[in-house]
Every structure is written in structure tokens, then in C-alpha cells.
C-alpha positions, 0 to 999 in steps of 0.5 A, a space after each residue: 500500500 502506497 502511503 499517498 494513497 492511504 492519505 488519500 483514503 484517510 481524508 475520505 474517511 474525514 469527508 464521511 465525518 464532516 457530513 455526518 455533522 448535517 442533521 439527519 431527517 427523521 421519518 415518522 414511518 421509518 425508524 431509519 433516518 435520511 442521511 447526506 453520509 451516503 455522499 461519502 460512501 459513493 464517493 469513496 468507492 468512485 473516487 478512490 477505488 475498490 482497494 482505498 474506497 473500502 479501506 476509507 469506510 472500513 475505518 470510519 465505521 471502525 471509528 463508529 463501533 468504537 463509539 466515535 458520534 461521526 453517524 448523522 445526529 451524533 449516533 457512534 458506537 457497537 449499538 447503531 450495528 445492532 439496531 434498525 440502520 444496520 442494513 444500511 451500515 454494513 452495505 457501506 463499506 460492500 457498496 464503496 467496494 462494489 462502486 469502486 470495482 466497477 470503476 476501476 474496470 471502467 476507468 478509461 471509459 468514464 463519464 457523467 452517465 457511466 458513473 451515475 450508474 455505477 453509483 445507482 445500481 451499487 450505491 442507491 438500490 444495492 444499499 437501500 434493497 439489502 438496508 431495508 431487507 436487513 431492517 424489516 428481520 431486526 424490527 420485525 416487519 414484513 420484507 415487502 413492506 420494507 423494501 415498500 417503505 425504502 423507495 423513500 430514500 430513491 428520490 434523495 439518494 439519486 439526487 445524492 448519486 448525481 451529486 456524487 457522479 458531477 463531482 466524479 467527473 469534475 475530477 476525472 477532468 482536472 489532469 492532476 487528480 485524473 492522474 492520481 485517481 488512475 494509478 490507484 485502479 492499478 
């Protein structure tokens, strides 16, 4: 592991941190919150690449096990895995894996609508499909009715994904972090 990169993957893990400072929105139906940390998730796997995104979130939820307040609200510690975002957390890090899987096969080939939807199929439905599946078992609630209730976080997280994918691109187009960002697919 290249320690520029481990830097690199260390800032990311501060990224998530900082946006778990915006207030979550609480739903009345759901015991699962709107969160902007899934920004982070997303960038993670398209900035950084299956190896150093999946590092970058292993640690932040590392630090929230720990029992560091870096969730939304100020939520940290082993309790938030046992409860109804569990789903949710521990698709983190398997979805900045997937995302940057799927980048780094497509590197060369990357635009605004390719890396939308890398983060839709990995980061938007992966994440809130298996979130949901996983809250239904811990609150006792019938699996469809979960997955019904979770097309509520589609319309955010895709607003999320679009923000995610322009930043991406913006990136990929500036041949300093272009650059750098292509050696860690290797």
C-alpha cells in the first residue's frame, strides 16, 4: 500500500465525518433516518477505488463501533450495528467496494452517465434493497413492506448519486487528480 494513497483514503474517511455533522431527517414511518453520509460512501468507492474506497469506510465505521458520534445526529458506537440502520451500515463499506470495482474496470471509459450508474445500481438500490431487507428481520416487519417503505430514500439518494457522479467527473477532468485517481485502479 502506497502511503499517498492511504492519505488519500484517510481524508475520505474525514469527508464521511464532516457530513455526518448535517442533521439527519427523521421519518415518522421509518425508524431509519435520511442521511447526506451516503455522499461519502459513493464517493469513496468512485473516487478512490475498490482497494482505498473500502479501506476509507472500513475505518470510519471502525471509528463508529468504537463509539466515535461521526453517524448523522451524533449516533457512534457497537449499538447503531445492532439496531434498525444496520442494513444500511454494513452495505457501506460492500457498496464503496462494489462502486469502486466497477470503476476501476471502467476507468478509461468514464463519464457523467457511466458513473451515475455505477453509483445507482451499487450505491442507491444495492444499499437501500439489502438496508431495508436487513431492517424489516431486526424490527420485525414484513420484507415487502420494507423494501415498500425504502423507495423513500430513491428520490434523495439519486439526487445524492448525481451529486456524487458531477463531482466524479469534475475530477476525472482536472489532469492532476485524473492522474492520481488512475494509478490507484492499478
Amino acid at each position: 500500500m502506497n502511503t499517498k494513497f492511504l492519505v488519500y483514503a484517510a481524508m475520505m474517511t474525514a469527508v464521511i465525518a464532516v457530513m455526518g455533522l448535517v442533521p439527519a431527517i427523521p421519518l415518522p414511518f421509518l425508524p431509519v433516518p435520511i442521511v447526506l453520509q451516503n455522499i461519502g460512501i459513493f464517493l469513496a468507492g468512485i473516487l478512490l477505488g475498490r482497494k482505498y474506497g473500502f479501506l476509507s469506510v472500513v475505518v470510519f465505521l471502525l471509528l463508529v463501533m468504537a463509539g466515535a458520534p461521526l453517524l448523522s445526529g451524533g449516533r457512534g458506537g457497537f449499538g447503531v450495528f445492532l439496531g434498525p440502520s444496520a442494513g444500511y451500515l454494513g452495505m457501506y463499506a460492500i457498496s464503496a467496494y462494489l462502486i469502486g470495482w466497477a470503476r476501476d474496470r471502467q476507468y478509461d471509459k468514464l463519464n457523467f452517465g457511466r458513473t451515475l450508474a455505477i453509483i445507482i445500481v451499487f450505491g442507491v438500490i444495492l444499499l437501500d434493497t439489502v438496508g431495508g431487507i436487513v431492517m424489516a428481520f431486526i424490527i420485525h416487519m414484513p420484507i415487502s413492506e420494507a423494501l415498500y417503505l425504502s423507495l423513500t430514500f430513491i428520490p434523495g439518494d439519486v439526487m445524492k448519486a448525481v451529486i456524487a457522479s458531477l463531482i466524479a467527473v469534475a475530477l476525472y477532468n482536472n489532469p492532476v487528480t485524473a492522474r492520481i485517481m488512475k494509478q490507484m485502479s492499478a
